[in-house]
C-alpha positions as CSV (number, residue, x, y, z in Angstrom):
1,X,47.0,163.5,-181.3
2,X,44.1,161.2,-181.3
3,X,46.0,158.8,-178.6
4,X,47.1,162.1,-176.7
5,X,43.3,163.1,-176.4
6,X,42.6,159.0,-175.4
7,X,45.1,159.4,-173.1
8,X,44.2,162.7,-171.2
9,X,40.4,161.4,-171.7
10,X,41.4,158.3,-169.8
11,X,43.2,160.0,-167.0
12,X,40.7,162.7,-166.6
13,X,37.9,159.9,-166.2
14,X,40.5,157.7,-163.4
15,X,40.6,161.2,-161.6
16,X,36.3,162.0,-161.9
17,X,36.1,158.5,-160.3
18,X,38.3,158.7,-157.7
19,X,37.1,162.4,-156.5
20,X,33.5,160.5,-157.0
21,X,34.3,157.8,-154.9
22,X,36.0,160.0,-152.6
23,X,33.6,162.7,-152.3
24,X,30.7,159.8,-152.0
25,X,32.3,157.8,-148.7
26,X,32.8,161.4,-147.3
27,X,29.3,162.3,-146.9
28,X,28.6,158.3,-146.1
29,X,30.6,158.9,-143.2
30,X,29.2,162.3,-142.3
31,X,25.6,160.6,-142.5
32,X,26.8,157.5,-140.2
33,X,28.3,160.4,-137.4
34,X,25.2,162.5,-137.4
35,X,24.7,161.1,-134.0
36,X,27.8,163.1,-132.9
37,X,28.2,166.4,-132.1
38,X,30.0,168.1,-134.8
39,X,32.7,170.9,-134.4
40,X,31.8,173.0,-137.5
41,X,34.3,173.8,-140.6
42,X,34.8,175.1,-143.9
43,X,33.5,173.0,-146.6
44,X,36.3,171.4,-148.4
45,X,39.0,172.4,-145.6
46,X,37.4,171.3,-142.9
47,X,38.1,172.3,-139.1
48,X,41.7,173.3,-140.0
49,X,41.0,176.8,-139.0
50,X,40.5,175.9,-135.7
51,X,44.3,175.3,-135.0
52,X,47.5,176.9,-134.7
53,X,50.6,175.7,-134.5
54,X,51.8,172.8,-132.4
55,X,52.2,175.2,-129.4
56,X,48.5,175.8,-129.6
57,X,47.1,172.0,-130.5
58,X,46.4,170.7,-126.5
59,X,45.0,174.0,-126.1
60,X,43.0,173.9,-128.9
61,X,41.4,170.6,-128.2
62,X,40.7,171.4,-125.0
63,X,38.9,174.5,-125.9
64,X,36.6,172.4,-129.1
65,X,36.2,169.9,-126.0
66,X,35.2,172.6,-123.7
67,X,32.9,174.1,-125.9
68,X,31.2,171.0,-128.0
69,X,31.8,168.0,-125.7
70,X,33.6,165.0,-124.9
71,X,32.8,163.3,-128.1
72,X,33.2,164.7,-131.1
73,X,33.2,164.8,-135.0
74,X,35.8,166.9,-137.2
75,X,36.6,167.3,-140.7
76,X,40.6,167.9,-141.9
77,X,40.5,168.3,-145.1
78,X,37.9,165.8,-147.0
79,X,39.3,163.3,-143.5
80,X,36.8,162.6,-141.1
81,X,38.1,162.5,-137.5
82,X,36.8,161.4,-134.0
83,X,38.2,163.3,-130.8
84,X,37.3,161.6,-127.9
85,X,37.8,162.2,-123.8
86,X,34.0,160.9,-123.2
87,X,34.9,157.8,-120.5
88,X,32.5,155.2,-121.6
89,X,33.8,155.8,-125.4
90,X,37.2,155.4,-124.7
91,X,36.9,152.5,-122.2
92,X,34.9,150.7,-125.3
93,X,37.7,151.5,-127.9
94,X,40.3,150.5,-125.9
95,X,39.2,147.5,-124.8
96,X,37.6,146.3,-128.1
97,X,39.4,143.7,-130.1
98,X,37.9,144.8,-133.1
99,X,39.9,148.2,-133.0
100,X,43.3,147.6,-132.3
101,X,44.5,149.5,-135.8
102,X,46.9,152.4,-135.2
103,X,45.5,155.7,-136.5
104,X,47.2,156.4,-140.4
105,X,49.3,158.9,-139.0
106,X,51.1,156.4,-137.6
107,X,52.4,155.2,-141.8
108,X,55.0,158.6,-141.7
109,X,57.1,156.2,-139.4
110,X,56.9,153.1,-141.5
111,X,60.3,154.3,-143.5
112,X,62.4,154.1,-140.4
113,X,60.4,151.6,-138.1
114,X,58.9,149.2,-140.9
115,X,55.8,147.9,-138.9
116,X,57.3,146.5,-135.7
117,X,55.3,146.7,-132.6
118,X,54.3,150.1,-132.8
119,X,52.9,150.6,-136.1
120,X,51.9,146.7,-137.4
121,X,48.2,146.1,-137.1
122,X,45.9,142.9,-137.1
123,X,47.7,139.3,-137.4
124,X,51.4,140.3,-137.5
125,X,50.7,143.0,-134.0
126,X,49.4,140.1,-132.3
127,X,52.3,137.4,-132.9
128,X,54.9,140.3,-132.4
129,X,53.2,141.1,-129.2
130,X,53.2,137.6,-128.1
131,X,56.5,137.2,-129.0
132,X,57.8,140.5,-127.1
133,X,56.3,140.0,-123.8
134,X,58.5,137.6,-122.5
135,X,61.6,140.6,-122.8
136,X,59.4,142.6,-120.3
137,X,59.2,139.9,-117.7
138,X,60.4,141.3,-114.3
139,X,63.6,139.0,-114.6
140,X,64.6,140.2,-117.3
141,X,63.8,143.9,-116.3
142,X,65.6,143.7,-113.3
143,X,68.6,143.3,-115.0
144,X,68.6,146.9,-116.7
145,X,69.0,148.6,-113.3
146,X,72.4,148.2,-113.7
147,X,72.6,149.7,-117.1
148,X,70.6,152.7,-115.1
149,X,73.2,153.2,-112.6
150,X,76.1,153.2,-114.8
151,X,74.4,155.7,-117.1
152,X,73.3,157.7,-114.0
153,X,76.7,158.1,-112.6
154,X,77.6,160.2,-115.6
155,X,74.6,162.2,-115.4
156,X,75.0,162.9,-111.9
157,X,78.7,164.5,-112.8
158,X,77.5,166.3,-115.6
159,X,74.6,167.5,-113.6
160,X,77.2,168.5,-110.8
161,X,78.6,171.3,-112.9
162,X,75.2,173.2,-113.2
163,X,74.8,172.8,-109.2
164,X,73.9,176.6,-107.5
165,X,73.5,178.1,-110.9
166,X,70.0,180.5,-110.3
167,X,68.5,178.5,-113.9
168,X,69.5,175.4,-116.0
169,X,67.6,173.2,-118.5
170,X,67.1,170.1,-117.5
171,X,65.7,168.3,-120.4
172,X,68.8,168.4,-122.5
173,X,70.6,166.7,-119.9
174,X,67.4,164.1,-119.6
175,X,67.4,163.6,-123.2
176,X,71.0,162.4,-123.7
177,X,70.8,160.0,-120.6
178,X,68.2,158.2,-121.8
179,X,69.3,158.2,-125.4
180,X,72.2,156.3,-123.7
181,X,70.2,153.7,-121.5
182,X,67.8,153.0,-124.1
183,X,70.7,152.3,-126.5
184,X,72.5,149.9,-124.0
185,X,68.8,148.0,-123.0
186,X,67.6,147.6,-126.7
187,X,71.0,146.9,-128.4
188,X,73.5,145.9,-125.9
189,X,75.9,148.8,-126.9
190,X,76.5,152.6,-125.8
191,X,76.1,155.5,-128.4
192,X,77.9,158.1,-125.1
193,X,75.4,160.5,-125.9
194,X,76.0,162.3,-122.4
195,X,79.9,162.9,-123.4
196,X,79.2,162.8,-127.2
197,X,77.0,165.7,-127.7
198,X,77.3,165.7,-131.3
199,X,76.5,161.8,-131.7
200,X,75.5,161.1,-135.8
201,X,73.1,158.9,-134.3
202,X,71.4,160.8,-131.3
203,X,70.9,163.6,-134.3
204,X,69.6,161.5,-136.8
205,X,66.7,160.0,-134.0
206,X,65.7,163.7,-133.2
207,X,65.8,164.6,-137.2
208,X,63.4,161.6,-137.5
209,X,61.0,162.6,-134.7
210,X,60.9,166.5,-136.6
211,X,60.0,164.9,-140.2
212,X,57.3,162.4,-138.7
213,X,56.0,165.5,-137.0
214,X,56.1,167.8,-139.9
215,X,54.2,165.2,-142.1
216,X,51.4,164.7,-139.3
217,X,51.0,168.5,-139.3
218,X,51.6,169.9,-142.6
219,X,49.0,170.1,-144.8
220,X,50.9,169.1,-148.2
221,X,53.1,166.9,-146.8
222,X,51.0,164.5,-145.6
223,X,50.3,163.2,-149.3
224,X,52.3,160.8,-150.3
225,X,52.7,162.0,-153.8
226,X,52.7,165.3,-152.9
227,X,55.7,165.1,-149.9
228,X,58.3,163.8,-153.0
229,X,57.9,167.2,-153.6
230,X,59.7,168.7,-150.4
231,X,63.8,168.3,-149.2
232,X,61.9,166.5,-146.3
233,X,61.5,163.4,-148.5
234,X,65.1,163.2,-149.6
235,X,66.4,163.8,-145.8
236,X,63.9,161.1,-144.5
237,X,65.8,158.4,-146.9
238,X,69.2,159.9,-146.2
239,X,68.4,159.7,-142.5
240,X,67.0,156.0,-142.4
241,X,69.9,154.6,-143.9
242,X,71.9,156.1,-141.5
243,X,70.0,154.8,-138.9
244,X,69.3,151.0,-140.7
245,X,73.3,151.2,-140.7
246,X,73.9,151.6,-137.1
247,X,71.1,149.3,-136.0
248,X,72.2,146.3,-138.9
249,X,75.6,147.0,-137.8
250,X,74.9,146.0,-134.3
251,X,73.1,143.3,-135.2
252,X,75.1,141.8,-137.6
253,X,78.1,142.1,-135.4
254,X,76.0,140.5,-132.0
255,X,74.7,137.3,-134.6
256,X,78.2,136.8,-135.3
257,X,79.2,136.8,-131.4
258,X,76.1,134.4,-130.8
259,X,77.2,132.0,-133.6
260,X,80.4,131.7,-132.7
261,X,79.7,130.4,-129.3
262,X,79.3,126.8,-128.9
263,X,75.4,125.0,-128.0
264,X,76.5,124.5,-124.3
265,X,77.3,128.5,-123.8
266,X,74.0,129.3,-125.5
267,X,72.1,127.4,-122.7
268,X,73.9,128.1,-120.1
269,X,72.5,131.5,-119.6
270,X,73.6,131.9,-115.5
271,X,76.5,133.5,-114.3
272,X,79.2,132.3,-111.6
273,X,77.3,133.0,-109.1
274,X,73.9,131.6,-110.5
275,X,72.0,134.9,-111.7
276,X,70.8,135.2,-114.9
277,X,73.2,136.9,-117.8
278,X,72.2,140.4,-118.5
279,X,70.9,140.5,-122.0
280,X,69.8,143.5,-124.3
281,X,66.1,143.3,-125.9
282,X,68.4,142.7,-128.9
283,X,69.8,139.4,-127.5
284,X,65.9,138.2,-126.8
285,X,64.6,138.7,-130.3
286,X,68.0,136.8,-131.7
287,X,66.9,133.9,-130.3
288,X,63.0,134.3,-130.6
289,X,60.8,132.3,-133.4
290,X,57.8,133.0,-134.6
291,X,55.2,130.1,-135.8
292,X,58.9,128.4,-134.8
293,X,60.8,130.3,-137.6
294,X,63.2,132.7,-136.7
295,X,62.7,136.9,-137.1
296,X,64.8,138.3,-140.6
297,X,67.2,140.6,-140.2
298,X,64.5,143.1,-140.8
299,X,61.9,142.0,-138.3
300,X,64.3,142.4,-135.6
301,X,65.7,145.6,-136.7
302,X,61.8,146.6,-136.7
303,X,61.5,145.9,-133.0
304,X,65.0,147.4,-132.0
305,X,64.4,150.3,-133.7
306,X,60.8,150.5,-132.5
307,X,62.1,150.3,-129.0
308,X,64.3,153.2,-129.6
309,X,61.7,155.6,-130.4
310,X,59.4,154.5,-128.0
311,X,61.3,154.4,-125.0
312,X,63.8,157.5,-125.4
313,X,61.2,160.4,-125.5
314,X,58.7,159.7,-123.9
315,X,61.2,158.7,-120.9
316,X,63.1,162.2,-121.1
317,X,59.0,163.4,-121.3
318,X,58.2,162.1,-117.8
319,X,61.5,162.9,-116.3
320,X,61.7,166.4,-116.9
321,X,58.1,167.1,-116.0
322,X,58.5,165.0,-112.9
323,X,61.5,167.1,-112.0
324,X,59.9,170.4,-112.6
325,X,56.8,169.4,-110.4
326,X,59.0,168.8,-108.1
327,X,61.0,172.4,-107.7
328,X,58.1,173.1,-107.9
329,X,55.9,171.6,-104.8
330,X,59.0,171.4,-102.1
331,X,56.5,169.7,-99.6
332,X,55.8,166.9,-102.4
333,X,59.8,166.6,-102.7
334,X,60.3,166.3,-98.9
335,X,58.4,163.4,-98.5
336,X,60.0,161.7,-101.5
337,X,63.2,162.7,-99.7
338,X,62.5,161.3,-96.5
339,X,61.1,157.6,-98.4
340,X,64.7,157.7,-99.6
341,X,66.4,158.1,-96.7
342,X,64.0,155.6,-95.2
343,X,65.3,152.6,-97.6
344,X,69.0,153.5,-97.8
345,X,69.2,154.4,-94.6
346,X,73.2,155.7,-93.5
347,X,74.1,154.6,-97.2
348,X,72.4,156.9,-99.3
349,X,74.6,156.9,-102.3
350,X,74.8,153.6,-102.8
351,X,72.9,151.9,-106.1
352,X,69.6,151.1,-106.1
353,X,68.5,147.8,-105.9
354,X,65.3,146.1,-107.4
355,X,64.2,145.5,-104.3
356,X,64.9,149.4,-103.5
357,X,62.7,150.3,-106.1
358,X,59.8,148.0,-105.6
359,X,59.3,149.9,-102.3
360,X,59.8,153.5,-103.7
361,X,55.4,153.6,-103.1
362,X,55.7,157.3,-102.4
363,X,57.8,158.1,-105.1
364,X,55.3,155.9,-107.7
365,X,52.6,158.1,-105.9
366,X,54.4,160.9,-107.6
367,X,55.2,159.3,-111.2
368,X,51.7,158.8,-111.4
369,X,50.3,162.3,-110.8
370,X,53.3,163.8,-113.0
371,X,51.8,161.3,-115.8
372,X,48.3,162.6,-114.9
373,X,49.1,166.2,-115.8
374,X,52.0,165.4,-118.5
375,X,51.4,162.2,-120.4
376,X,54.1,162.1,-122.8
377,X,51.5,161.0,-125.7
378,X,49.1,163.3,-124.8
379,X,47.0,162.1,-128.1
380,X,46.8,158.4,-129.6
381,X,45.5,156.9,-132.6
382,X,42.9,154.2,-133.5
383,X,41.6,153.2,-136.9
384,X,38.2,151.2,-137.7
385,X,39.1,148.6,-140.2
386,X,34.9,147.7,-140.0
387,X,32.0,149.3,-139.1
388,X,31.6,148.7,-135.2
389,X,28.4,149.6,-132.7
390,X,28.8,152.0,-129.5
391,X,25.6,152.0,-127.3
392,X,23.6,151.2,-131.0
393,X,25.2,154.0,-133.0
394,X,27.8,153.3,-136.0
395,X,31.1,154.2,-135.6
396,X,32.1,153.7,-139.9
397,X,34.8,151.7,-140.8
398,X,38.1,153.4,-142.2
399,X,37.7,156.2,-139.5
400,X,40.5,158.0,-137.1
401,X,39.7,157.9,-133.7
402,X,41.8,160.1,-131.7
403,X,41.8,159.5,-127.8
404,X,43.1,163.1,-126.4
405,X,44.7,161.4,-123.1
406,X,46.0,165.3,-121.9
407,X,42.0,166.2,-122.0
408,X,40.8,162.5,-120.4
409,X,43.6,163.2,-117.4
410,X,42.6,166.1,-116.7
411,X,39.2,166.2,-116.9
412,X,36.7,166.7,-113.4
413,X,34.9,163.7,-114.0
414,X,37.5,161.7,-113.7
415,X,40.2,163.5,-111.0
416,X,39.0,165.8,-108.3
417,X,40.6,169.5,-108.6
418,X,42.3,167.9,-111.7
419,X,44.6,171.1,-112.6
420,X,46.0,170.5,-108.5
421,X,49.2,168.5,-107.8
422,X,48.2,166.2,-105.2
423,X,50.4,162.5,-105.8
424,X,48.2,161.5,-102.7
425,X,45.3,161.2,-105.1
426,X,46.6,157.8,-106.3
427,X,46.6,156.2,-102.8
428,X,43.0,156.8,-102.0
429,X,42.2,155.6,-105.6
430,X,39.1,152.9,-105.7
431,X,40.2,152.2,-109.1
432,X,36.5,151.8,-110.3
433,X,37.5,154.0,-113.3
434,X,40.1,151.8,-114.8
435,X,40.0,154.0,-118.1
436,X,40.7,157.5,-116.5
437,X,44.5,157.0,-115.9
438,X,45.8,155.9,-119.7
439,X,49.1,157.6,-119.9
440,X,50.4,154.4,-121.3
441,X,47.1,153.6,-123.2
442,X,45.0,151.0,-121.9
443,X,43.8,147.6,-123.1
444,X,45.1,144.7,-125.1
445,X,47.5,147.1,-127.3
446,X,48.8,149.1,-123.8
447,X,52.2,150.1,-123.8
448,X,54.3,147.0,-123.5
449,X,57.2,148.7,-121.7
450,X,55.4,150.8,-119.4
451,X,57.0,148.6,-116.7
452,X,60.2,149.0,-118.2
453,X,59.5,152.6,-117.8
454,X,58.7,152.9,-114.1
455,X,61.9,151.2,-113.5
456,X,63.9,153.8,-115.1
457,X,62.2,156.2,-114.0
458,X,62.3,155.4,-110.1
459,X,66.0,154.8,-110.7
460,X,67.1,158.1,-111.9
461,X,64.9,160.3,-110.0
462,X,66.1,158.5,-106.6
463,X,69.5,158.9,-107.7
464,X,69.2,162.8,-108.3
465,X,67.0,163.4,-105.4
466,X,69.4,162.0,-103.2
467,X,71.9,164.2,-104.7
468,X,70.4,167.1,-105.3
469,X,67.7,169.5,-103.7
470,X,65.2,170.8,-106.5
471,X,63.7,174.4,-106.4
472,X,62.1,177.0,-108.8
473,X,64.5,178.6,-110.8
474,X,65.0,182.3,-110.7
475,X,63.3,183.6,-112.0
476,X,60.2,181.4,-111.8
477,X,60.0,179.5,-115.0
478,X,56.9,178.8,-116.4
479,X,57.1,176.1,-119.2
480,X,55.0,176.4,-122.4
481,X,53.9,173.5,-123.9
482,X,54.2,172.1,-127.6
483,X,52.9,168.6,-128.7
484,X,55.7,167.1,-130.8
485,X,56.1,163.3,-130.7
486,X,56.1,163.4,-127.6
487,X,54.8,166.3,-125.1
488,X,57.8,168.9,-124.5
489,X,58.2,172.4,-123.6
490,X,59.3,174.9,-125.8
491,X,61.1,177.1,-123.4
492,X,62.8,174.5,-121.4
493,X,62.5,172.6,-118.1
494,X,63.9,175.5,-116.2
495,X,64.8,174.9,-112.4
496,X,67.8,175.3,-109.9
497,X,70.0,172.6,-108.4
498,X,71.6,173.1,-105.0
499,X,73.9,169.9,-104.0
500,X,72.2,168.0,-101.1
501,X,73.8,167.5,-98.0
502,X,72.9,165.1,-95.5
């Protein structure tokens, strides 16, 4: 009995300390932000009253932005947050060195992704980085189109058969395509997604993204001890080792090609006719070193996996909404119509070129503005591993910062009649506000594939503009959004294809 009470004794004074410690660097931190203007709570729980569920969290931002301003301290829990849209704030976070961490949050994806690109931080984000950027040079970009077109022909057909219907979803369509390309670009193999609907693999990725955003959300679950607790944790590990399986399957199988080759093939990396061998992202880190050693088995799945889950969603994100704007503003679409018919002249269904694409300048004009008012991430995560100065204030080390892009893209200061769609907005730009337009982030951790992502998406909505005409569905659908991983609408992308004749 005597060690039993030693025992509990001991354990009740490790748990005094720790709610100590913790309850002490709380109000630390509170002191250090009394400089910023803070959205009020309940003691202990925080602001978590102030939202709803995840159809309600741009909303509710917007309205504590609305009401408090653009900078701003909240509680979750005993968790001190920053929410920012202020310009000068965000410009200063973004482009400081000293703050390149990823948010916490981020940790939920470390069971699938490891910490790849995405999710690594200091040291190791900076050598990956340097190591990755040669796979986004335009060369090796330019290959991909190809993998577009082949990926778009199937689309188009499967598109064909919802052609003069009065209402059809368009993201579930979207969603598979790009499932598809991103597969082929990152891994150098096909899941069929868009004639495999019930793909193991494309259901394990969207399983995945529903766990990672249950645990960012849910109260309980985002304890680590605690979430052992829920079936979540036992389908996260099932799920992961399906994907690892696929994705170390596919490795494993594409070092065994590479070996087998002799030195001369591995140089030679030209084809007949002197262009450069298409090669997946997975090819590029097979034969990438880093402080001249080669990546493990599990650095490169990292990165191919990372690639995955950054460039299928948020892809499908931007598509769909791009699409919708367009049923939706007919004069915007006839002018992206008539820059189509401009480059391919009496071949209109031919592929699209790189060339082709580098002069789409209209159809960029409307990527951009669909970006402005639907960023795909419409809220991204820092975290202060040391205390840092803004204009002689202390932002305190250990601390989320949260830069709500939706709010930043939408807010007056920045965009003139920011609720309007107006694509034209981009070309009078004077770019003095570098900072405004951040729907792929912004400084020295900015989305690495964004130009990846321009590519793919010029592609595929030249191809389905010059094969279909877009207009409202009937009736008129009006799309409510929901910030998952990525921004979606929870009702669909609802709008009405009628086959294009020219």
């Amino acid at each position: 009995m005597t060690v039993l009470l030693q025992f509990l004794f001991a354990v009740g004074v490790i748990i005094f300390t720790y709610v100590l410690y913790t309850v002490r660097n709380f109000y630390k931190t509170r002191r250090q932000l009394a400089w910023m203007k803070e959205v009020p709570g309940w003691p202990l729980l925080g602001c978590i009253a102030e939202f709803g569920d995840n159809t309600r969290v741009i909303s509710d931002f917007q309205r504590l932005i609305n009401q408090h301003g653009k900078l701003l301290h909240l509680d979750f829990l005993m968790d001190p947050n920053i929410v920012a849209t202020d310009y000068d704030f965000v410009e200063y976070i973004l482009s400081k060195q000293d703050v390149l961490d990823k948010a916490l949050d981020y940790r939920y994806l470390h069971k699938w992704l490891g910490t790849g690109l995405l999710t690594s931080d200091g040291p190791k984000w900076k050598k990956r980085r340097r190591m990755a950027t040669p796979a986004f040079h335009f060369s090796v970009l330019e290959q991909f189109i190809e993998v577009f077109e082949r990926n778009l022909e199937i689309l188009i057909s499967e598109l064909e058969k919802e052609v003069d219907k009065d209402s059809m979803d368009i993201y579930p369509y979207i969603n598979l395509y790009t499932m598809d390309v991103i597969c082929e670009t990152s891994m150098g193999v096909s899941v069929n997604a868009q004639k495999d609907k019930k793909s193991n693999y494309v259901k394990n990725v969207k399983e995945m993204c529903r766990i990672f955003l249950e645990r960012a959300f849910a109260l309980f679950k985002s304890n680590d001890y605690l979430y052992v607790l829920f079936p979540d944790f036992y389908k996260e590990l099932k799920t992961v080792k399906a994907l690892h399986n696929v994705t170390d399957s596919v490795i494993n199988a594409r070092k065994k090609e590479l070996e087998l080759l002799s030195k001369e093939e591995i140089r030679e990396d030209k084809d007949d006719v002197g262009r450069k061998k298409k090669m997946a992202f997975l090819d590029i880190l097979l034969k990438s070193t880093i402080d001249g050693e080669p990546l493990s088995k599990e650095d490169i799945r990292e990165e191919v996996d990372t690639f995955m889950f950054e460039g299928h969603d948020t892809v499908s994100s931007a598509l769909s909404f791009t699409l919708y704007l367009l049923a939706m503003h007919l004069d915007v679409q006839k002018k992206a119509v008539e820059e189509q018919r401009y480059i391919f002249e009496s071949n209109i269904h031919r592929n699209s070129t790189y060339i082709d694409l580098q002069a789409m300048k209209y159809l960029e004009l409307v990527i951009k503005e669909a970006l402005r008012l639907y960023p795909p991430v419409p809220m991204f995560g820092r975290h202060t591993n040391q205390e840092v100065q803004f204009k002689g204030n202390v932002i305190p080390k250990g601390i989320n910062i949260n830069i709500f892009c939706y709010g930043i893209l939408r807010d007056p200061d920045n965009f003139v009649d920011p609720d309007k769609f107006d694509p034209e907005r981009f070309e009078h730009s004077d770019g003095t506000r570098p900072y405004a337009f951040i729907p792929f982030s912004a400084g020295p951790r900015n989305c690495i594939g964004q130009k990846f992502a321009m590519l793919e998406l010029k592609s595929t909505l030249s191809k389905i503009l010059r094969n279909f005409e877009l207009l409202p569905a009937v009736p008129e659908h009006k799309i409510v959004l929901v910030s998952e991983a990525v921004l979606k609408s929870r009702n669909g992308v609802r709008i009405r294809l009628i086959r294009r004749n020219w």
